[in-house]
C-alpha positions as CSV (number, residue, x, y, z in Angstrom):
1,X,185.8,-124.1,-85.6
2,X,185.8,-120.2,-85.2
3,X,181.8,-118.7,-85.5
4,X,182.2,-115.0,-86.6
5,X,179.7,-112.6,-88.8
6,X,180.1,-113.5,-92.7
7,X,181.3,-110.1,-94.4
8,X,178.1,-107.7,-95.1
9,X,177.1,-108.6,-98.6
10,X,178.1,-112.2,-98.4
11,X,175.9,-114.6,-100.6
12,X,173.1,-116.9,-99.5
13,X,175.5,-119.9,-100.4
14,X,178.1,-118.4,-97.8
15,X,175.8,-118.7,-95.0
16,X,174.3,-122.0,-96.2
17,X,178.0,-123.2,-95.7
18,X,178.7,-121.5,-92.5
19,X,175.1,-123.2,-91.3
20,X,176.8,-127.0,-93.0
21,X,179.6,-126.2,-90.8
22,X,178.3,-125.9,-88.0
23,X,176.5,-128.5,-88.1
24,X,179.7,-130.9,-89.2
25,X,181.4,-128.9,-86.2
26,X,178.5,-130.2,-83.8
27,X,178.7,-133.7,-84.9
28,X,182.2,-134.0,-84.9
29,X,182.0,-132.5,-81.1
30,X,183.7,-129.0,-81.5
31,X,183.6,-127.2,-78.6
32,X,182.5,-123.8,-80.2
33,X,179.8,-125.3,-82.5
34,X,178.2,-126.8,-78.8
35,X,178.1,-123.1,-77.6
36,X,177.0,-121.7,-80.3
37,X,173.7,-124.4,-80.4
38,X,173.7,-124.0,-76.8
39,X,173.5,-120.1,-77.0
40,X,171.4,-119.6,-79.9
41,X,169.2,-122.7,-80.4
42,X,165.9,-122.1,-79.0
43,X,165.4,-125.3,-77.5
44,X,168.7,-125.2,-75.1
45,X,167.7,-121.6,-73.8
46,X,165.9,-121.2,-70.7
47,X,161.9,-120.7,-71.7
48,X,161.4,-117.8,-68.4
49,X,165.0,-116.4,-69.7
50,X,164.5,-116.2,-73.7
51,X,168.3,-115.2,-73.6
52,X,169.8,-117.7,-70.9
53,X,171.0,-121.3,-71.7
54,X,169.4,-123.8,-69.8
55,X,171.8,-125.8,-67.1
56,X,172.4,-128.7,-69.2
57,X,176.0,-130.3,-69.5
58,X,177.9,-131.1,-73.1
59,X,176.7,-135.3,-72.7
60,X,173.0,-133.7,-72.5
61,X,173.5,-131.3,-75.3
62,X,175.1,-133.6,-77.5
63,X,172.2,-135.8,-76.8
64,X,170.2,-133.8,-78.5
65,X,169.4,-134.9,-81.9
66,X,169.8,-131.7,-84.6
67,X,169.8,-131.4,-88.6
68,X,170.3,-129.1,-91.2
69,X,167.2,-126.9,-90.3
70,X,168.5,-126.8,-86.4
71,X,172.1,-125.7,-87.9
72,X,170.6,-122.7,-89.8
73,X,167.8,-121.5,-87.3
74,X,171.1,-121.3,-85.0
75,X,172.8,-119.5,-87.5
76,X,169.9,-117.0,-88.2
77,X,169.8,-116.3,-84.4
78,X,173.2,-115.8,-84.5
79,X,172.4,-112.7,-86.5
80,X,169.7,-112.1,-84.6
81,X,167.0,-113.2,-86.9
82,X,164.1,-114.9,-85.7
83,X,164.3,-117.7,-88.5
84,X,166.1,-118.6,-91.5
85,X,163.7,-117.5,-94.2
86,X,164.0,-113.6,-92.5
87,X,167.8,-114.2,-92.7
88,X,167.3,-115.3,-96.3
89,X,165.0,-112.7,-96.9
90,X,167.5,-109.8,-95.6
91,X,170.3,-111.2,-97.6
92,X,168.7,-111.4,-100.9
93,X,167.5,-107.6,-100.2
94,X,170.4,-106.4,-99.6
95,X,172.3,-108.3,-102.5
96,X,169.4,-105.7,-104.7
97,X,171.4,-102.5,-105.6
98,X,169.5,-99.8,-104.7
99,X,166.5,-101.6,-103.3
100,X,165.6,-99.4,-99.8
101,X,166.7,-102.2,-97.3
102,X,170.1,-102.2,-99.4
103,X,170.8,-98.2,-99.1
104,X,169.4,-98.5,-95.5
105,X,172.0,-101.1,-94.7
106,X,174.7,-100.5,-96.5
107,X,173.7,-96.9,-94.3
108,X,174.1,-99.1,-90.6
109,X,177.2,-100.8,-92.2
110,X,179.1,-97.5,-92.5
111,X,177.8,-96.2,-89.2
112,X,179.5,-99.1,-87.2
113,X,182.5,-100.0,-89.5
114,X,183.2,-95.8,-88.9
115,X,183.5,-95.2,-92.5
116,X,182.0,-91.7,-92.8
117,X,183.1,-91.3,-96.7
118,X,180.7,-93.5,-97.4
119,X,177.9,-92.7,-94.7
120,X,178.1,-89.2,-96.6
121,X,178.2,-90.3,-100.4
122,X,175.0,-92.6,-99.0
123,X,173.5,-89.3,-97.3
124,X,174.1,-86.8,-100.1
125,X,172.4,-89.6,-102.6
126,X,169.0,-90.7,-100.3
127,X,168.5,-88.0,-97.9
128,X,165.7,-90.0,-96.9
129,X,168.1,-91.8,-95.0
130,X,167.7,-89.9,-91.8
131,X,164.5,-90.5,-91.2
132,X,164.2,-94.5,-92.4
133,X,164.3,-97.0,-90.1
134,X,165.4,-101.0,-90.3
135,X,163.1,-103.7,-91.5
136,X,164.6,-106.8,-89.5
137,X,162.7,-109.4,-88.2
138,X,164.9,-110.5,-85.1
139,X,164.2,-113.0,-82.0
140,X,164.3,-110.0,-79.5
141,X,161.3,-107.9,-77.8
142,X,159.8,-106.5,-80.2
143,X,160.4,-108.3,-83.0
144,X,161.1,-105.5,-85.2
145,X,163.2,-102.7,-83.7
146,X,162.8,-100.5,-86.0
147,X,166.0,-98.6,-85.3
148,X,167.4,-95.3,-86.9
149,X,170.5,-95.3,-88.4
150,X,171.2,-92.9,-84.9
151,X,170.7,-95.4,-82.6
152,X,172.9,-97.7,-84.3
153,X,175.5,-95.5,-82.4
154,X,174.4,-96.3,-79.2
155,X,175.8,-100.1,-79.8
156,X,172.4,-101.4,-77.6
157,X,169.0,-103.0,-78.5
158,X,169.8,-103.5,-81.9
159,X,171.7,-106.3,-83.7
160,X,174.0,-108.1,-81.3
161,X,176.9,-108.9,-84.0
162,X,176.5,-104.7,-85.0
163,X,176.7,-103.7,-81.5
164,X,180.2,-102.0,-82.4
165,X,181.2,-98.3,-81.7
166,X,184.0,-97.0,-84.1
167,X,186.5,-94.1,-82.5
168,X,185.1,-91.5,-84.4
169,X,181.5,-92.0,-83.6
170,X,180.8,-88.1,-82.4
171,X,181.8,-87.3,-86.2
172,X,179.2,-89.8,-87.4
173,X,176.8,-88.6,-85.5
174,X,177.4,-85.3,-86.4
175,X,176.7,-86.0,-90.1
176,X,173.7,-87.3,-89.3
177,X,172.3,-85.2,-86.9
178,X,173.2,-82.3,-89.3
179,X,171.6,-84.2,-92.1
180,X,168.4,-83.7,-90.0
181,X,168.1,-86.9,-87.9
182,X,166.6,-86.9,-85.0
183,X,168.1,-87.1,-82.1
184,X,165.0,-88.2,-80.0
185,X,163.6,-90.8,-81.8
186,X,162.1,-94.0,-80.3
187,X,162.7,-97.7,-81.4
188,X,161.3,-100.8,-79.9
189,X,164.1,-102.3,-77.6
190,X,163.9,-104.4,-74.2
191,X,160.3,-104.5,-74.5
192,X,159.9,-100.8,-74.9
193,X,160.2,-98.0,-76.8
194,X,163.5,-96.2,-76.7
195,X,165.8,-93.0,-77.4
196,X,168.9,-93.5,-78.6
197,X,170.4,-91.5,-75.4
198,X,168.9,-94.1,-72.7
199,X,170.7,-97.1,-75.1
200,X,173.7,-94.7,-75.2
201,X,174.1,-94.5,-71.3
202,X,173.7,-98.2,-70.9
203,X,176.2,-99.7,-73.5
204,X,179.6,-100.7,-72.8
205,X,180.9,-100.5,-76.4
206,X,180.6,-96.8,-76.4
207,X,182.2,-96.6,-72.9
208,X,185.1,-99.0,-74.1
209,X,185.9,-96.6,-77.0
210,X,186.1,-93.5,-74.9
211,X,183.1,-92.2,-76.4
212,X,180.5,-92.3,-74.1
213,X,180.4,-88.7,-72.9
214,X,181.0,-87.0,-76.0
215,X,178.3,-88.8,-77.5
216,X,176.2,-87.6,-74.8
217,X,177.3,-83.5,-75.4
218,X,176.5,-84.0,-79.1
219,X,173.1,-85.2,-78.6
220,X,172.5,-82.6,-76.1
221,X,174.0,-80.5,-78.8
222,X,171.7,-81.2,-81.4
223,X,168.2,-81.4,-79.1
224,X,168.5,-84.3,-77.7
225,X,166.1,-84.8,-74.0
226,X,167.7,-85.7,-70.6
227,X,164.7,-86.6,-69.4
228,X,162.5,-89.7,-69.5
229,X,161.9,-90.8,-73.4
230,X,159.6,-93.5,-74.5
231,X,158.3,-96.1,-72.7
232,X,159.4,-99.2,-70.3
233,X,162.7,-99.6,-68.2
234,X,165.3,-97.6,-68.9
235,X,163.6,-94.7,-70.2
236,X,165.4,-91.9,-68.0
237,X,168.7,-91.4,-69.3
238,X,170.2,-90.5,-65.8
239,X,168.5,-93.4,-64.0
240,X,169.6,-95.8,-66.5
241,X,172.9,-94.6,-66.5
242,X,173.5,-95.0,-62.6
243,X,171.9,-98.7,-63.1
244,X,174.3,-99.9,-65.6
245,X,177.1,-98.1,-63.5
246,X,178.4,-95.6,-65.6
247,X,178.6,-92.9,-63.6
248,X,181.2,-90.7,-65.8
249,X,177.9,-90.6,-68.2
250,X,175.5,-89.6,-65.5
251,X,177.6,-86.5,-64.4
252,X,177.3,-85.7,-67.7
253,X,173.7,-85.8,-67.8
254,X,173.7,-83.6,-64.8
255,X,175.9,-81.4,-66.1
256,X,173.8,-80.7,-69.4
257,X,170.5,-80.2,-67.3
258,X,168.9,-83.5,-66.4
259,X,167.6,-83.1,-62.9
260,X,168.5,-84.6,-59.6
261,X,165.5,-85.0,-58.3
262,X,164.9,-88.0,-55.8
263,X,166.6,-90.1,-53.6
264,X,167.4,-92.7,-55.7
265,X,169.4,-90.7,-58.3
266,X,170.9,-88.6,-55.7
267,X,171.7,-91.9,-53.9
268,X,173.8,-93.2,-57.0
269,X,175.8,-90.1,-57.6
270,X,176.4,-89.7,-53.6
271,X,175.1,-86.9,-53.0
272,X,174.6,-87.4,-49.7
273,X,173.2,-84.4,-48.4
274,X,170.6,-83.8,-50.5
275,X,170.0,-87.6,-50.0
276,X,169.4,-86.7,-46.2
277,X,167.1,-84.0,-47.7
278,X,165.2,-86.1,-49.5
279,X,164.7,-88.8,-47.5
280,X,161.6,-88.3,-44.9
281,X,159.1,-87.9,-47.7
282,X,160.6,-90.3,-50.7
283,X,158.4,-92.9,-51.9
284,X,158.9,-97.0,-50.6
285,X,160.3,-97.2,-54.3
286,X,162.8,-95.0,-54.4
287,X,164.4,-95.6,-51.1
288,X,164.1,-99.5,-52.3
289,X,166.4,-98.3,-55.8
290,X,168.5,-95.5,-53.7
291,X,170.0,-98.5,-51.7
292,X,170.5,-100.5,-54.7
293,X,172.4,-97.9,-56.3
294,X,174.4,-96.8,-53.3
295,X,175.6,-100.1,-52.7
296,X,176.5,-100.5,-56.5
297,X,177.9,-97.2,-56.9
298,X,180.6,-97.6,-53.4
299,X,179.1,-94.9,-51.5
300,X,179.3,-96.1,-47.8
301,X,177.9,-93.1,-45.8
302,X,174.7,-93.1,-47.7
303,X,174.4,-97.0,-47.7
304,X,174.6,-96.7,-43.6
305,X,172.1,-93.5,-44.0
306,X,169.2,-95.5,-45.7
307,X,170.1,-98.9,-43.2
308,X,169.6,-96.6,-40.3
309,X,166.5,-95.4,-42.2
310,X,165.0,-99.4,-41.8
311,X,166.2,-100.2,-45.8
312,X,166.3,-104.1,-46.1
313,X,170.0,-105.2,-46.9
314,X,168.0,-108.5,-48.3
315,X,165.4,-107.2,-50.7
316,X,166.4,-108.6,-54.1
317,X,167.0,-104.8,-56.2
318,X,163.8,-103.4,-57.7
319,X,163.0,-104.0,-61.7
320,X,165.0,-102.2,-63.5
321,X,168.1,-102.3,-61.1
322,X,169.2,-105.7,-61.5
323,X,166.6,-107.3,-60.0
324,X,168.1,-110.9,-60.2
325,X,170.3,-110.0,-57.2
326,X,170.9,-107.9,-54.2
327,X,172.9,-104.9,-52.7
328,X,175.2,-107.3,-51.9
329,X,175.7,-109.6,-54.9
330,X,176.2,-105.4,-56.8
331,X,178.5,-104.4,-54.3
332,X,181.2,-107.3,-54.6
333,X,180.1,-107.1,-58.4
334,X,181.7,-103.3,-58.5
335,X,184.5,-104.1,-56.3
336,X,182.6,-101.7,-53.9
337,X,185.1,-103.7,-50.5
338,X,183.7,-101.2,-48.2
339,X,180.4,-101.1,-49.1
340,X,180.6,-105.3,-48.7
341,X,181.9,-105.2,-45.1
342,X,179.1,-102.5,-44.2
343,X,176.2,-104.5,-45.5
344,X,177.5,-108.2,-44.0
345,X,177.7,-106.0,-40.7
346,X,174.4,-104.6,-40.6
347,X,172.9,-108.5,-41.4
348,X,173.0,-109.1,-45.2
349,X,172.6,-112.8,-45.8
350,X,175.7,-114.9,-47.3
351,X,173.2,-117.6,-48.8
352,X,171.0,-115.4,-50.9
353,X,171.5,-116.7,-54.3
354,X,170.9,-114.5,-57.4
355,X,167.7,-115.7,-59.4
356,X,169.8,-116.0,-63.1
357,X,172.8,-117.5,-62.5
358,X,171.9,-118.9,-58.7
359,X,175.1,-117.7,-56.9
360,X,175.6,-116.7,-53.9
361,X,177.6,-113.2,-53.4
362,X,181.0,-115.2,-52.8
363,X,180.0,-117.7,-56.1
364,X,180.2,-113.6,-57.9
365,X,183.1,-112.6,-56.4
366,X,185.2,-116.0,-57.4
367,X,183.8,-115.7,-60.9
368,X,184.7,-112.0,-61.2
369,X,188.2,-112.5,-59.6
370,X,187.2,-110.0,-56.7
371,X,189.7,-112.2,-55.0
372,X,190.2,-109.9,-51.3
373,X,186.2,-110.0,-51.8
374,X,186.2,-113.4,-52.0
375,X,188.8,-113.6,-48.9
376,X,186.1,-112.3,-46.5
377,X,183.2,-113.2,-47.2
378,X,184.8,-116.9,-47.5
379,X,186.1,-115.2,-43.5
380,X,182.5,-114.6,-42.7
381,X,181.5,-118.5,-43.0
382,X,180.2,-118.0,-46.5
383,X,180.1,-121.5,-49.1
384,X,179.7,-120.7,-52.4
């Protein structure tokens, strides 16, 4: 069987079947239907790691006895509902012309399907549109995001089937930001409360379409902060940036005033002057997140700078840095080659394993294909 998102404004008997289906798919053994349970059904995910399956193989999943009401939670979740009734709920809303969860999402539809006749016919008819924000119950922290149709452009935090960034994205988010939306609005996402711009800087579908940047100048454009937003991880646009390695979108940042200010951003953009600068008086923290980033990032001479300066090359990565793993396991992650050799030199461990997936920094590099990565460190005596 193929799983894929039912067409917005499908019936309640569509997703009924697409639940009966996957459920005949399970029983019959189809390989999809066992990783869609095994992704989506609470009971196979990891209960520390809402969002990781637990290490079971297909004989102990298929051991598992599930019904009709297993099938559709796991559809539900598969939109990112908490439950079925929510799903059911949302559908039969938006099946009400002109009810305000139907304008509102026929609204998000446009956004991410790029169709900006229709975004403007929608804004032009409920100006209120700008300002309204989604009703969806989902399984994620917090429960209800409570998203505006902005942040839906960011492609993060909200839905993970409408996390989707059409090439003209800037010219949608011109018509709403001229419609009056705001560009600095905060919605509940990774356990916080976020901007659209830090979701921006930390989303790979925007990246992938080439939009990234531009994205970034036209929220600048229209108001938008380049400083800390909100609340949680993630709230400083040029931090978060660096930490989910787009680096293109952090020069940017910097380029459209956000400031440069202590080791550990200065680290990640290699700057490595002012990263001498800063050094002698930057907080345990800081230094902790300046190596992670310089190791992520490939920049050797400021990786050495902060190991001369007593930096731990086997400190898992501070919160908020991918904290799972170390410099190490980031550095053959990014294909960062030099940046590997330096750390194994100056004593990083082979053995550490990462606490999600429990690799080791060679177990990354084979599953990544970092293959000359793989080479050495296999050189260096390391088992995955």
């Amino acid at each position: 069987m193929t799983f894929s998102a039912l067409p917005f404004r499908s019936s309640l008997t569509a997703y009924e079947q697409q639940a009966d289906d996957l459920l005949a798919a399970w029983r019959a053994a189809d390989p999809e239907a066992l990783r869609v349970f095994r992704e989506h059904h609470p009971r196979f995910l990891d209960e520390r790691i809402p969002w990781l399956p637990r290490r079971l193989s297909d004989a102990e999943v298929r051991a598992v006895r599930l019904d009709r009401s297993d099938a559709r939670l796991a559809t539900a979740r598969c939109y990112s509902f908490d439950s079925w009734p929510h799903l059911v709920e949302w559908v039969e809303a938006v099946g009400r012309p002109g009810s305000t969860v139907a304008t509102f999402e026929s609204a998000v539809q446009a956004v991410i399907a790029g169709d900006e006749p229709t975004l403007e016919q929608l804004l032009q008819e409920h100006p209120e549109l700008v300002r309204a924000r989604s009703t969806l119950v989902t399984h994620h922290d917090p429960p209800v995001h409570r998203a505006t149709l902005v942040h839906y452009l960011a492609a993060n935090g909200v839905e993970d089937w409408r996390q989707q960034t059409p090439k003209n994205a800037v010219r949608l988010a011109r018509q709403l930001l001229d419609a009056g939306a705001d560009p600095d609005a905060l919605a509940g996402m990774y356990g916080g409360q976020h901007a659209t711009m830090s979701m921006l800087v930390s989303s790979s579908h925007p990246a992938t379409a080439g939009v990234q940047v531009a994205l970034v100048d036209t929220l600048v454009d229209y108001g938008a902060a380049v400083e800390a937003r909100g609340v949680g991880e993630w709230t400083s646009p040029l931090s978060t940036a660096l930490a989910f390695g787009y680096r293109d979108a952090a020069e940017a940042l910097v380029r459209r005033g956000a400031r440069v200010d202590n080791v550990a951003t200065a680290a990640g953009l290699g700057r490595l002057e002012l990263v001498r600068a800063l050094l002698p008086t930057s907080a345990s923290v800081d230094r902790h997140r300046a190596l992670a980033l310089a190791a992520q990032h490939g920049h050797v001479g400021i990786v050495q700078l902060l190991l001369d300066a007593g930096e731990d090359p086997n400190r898992y990565n501070p919160k908020g840095n991918h904290a799972h793993s170390t410099p190490l396991h980031q550095a053959v992650w990014s294909r960062q080659e030099e940046v590997v050799h330096l750390l194994v030199e100056r004593g990083a461990r082979l053995d550490i394993k990462d606490t999600i997936w429990e690799s080791t920094p060679l177990g990354w590099a084979e599953y990544g294909g970092r293959t000359e990565i793989a080479t050495y460190l296999r050189g260096q005596g390391e088992a995955t």
